[in-house]
Structures are given as structure tokens and as C-alpha cells.
C-alpha positions, 0 to 999 in steps of 0.5 A: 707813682703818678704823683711822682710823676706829675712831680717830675713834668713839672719840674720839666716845665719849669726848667723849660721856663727858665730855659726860655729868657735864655733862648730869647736872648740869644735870639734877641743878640744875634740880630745884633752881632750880624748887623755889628758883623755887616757894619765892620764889612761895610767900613772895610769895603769903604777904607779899602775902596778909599785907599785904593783910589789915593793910591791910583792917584799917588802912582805919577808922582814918583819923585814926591813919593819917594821924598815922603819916604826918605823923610820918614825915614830920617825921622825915625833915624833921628827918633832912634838916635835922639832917645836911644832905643828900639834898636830891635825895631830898627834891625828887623826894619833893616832887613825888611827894606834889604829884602824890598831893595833886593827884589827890587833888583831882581828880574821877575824871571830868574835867568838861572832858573828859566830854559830860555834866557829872559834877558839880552846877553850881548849887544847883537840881542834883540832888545828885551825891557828889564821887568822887576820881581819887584815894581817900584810902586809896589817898592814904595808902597810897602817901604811906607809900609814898615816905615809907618809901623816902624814909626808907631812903634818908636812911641812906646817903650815897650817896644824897646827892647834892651840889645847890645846894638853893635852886634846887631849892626855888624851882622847887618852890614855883613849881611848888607854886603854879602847879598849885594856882592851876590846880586852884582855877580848875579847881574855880571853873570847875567850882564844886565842892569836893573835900570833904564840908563843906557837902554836903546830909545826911539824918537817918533822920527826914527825909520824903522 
């Protein structure tokens, strides 16, 4: 009996022995996988931060921003008719950028669904500045945004996904022109328009 004992501590101790390289291992590696973790967070911060002050600096030059997207997207336009493909990518686009155009329309306070009217609903109203759901920062932003996904996407064929693209199309332009029908009833209703045209301005003259 106490042979077979001493038997059995030592094969204990020796898989206790082959044990231990394995914990020194771990050991050794998860110094390796924090300072890997602290560096990706790290360039986060730096990319974010980064992005951030072009950003702040992009925010005055509205009409150059604009032009930058209107060129991207006739670049991906002439991407999709020239190779004849990523008609999927296109639709889902489509309906991403419908989506922006109408929140950019939108009031950040549905008229409908507030108690007191957030906006003027004759002229004998006290003038109330028309505040997007949407800003058009913001608009841009992420219009530059699906555009650039859109355009990367457009390199590989396998994105391509084989559709028969006019039914894709009309449904579209059906869904295009069924909720801009019910936006422009919504601004009738509501009588406002989502721009500055015609809003009352003072000059630094005037007397009030």
C-alpha cells in the first residue's frame, strides 16, 4: 500500500510539472495580448481625435462638400453603368440616401405628434426657425459615408450580385415618389418649407 501510494504522488508531481510551462505560457502571453489590446485603443483614440478635428475644420465649406459628393456619386454611377453590375449595392444606397433626404426634411419635432405646435401656421405668427431632424452636416456626412462604402464595394465582384435590376428600379422610383408625396402633404398640412427662402431677416438697422 505505501508503494502504491508513493506511486501516485509521483505521477501527481509530474502532471504538475507538465502543467507548469503551460501556465508559464499563459503567463508570458497575456502581457502580450494587454499591450496588443492598449495599442489598438491607442490608435482608436488617435484616428478618432483625428477625423474629429477635419471634421471641425470641413464644417464652413458647405458648397465644397457638397461638390465632393456630387462627384462621388457620378463616379459610382458611371462605375455601375460602364461594368454593368452591383445593381444590389446601388438599391440599398438608394434607399439609405432616400432615408437621409427625408430626415433631412423633416422637423426635429413632428407637429403631429407634439401637444403645442412647433412651427408658424400663418403669417400673424411669431417667427419660429425651422430646426432639422436632420442637420445638414450631419446629412453630408453620412451621405460621404455610404458613398465611400458603396464605391469600395463596386471593386469586387463579388458584391455583385446577379438581379433582374428593372424591378428594382421601379420599386424604387414607386417608393421614391410615394414618400415625397407624403412629405410635401405633410409640409402643406403643416404649411412650412424646410429651407431659408423667404424667412424674415433683420438688417443691423433695423429698429425694433
Amino acid at each position: 500500500a505505501t508503494t502504491h501510494h508513493h506511486y501516485q504522488l509521483r505521477r501527481h508531481h509530474q502532471h504538475l510539472l507538465s502543467l507548469r510551462p503551460l501556465h508559464q505560457q499563459m503567463l508570458e502571453e497575456e502581457p502580450q495580448v494587454n499591450a496588443l489590446q492598449a495599442a489598438i485603443a491607442k490608435f482608436q483614440g488617435s484616428f478618432s481625435r483625428r477625423l474629429q478635428t477635419t471634421l471641425d475644420v470641413l464644417v464652413p465649406f458647405v458648397a465644397g462638400r457638397w461638390i465632393l459628393a456630387i462627384v462621388m456619386l457620378l463616379l459610382y454611377i458611371l462605375r455601375v453603368w460602364y461594368w454593368q453590375g452591383w445593381y444590389v449595392v446601388s438599391y440599398g444606397l438608394g434607399i439609405y440616401l432616400l432615408n437621409i433626404l427625408v430626415d433631412f426634411l423633416s422637423p426635429l419635432e413632428d407637429p403631429e405628434a407634439s401637444d403645442e405646435a412647433e412651427l408658424p401656421t400663418s403669417n400673424n405668427d411669431e417667427y419660429k426657425p425651422f430646426i432639422r431632424k436632420l442637420p445638414e452636416f450631419t446629412t453630408w456626412y453620412r451621405t460621404t459615408k455610404a458613398l465611400s462604402l458603396s464605391l469600395f464595394l463596386a471593386l469586387f465582384r463579388i458584391f455583385d450580385i446577379p438581379v433582374f435590376w428593372p424591378i428594382l428600379l421601379v420599386y424604387f422610383v414607386m417608393l421614391f415618389m410615394g414618400t415625397m408625396r407624403q412629405r410635401v402633404q405633410h409640409m402643406i398640412r403643416h404649411k412650412y418649407l424646410p429651407f431659408s427662402f423667404g424667412k424674415p431677416k433683420y438688417s443691423k438697422t433695423t429698429t425694433i
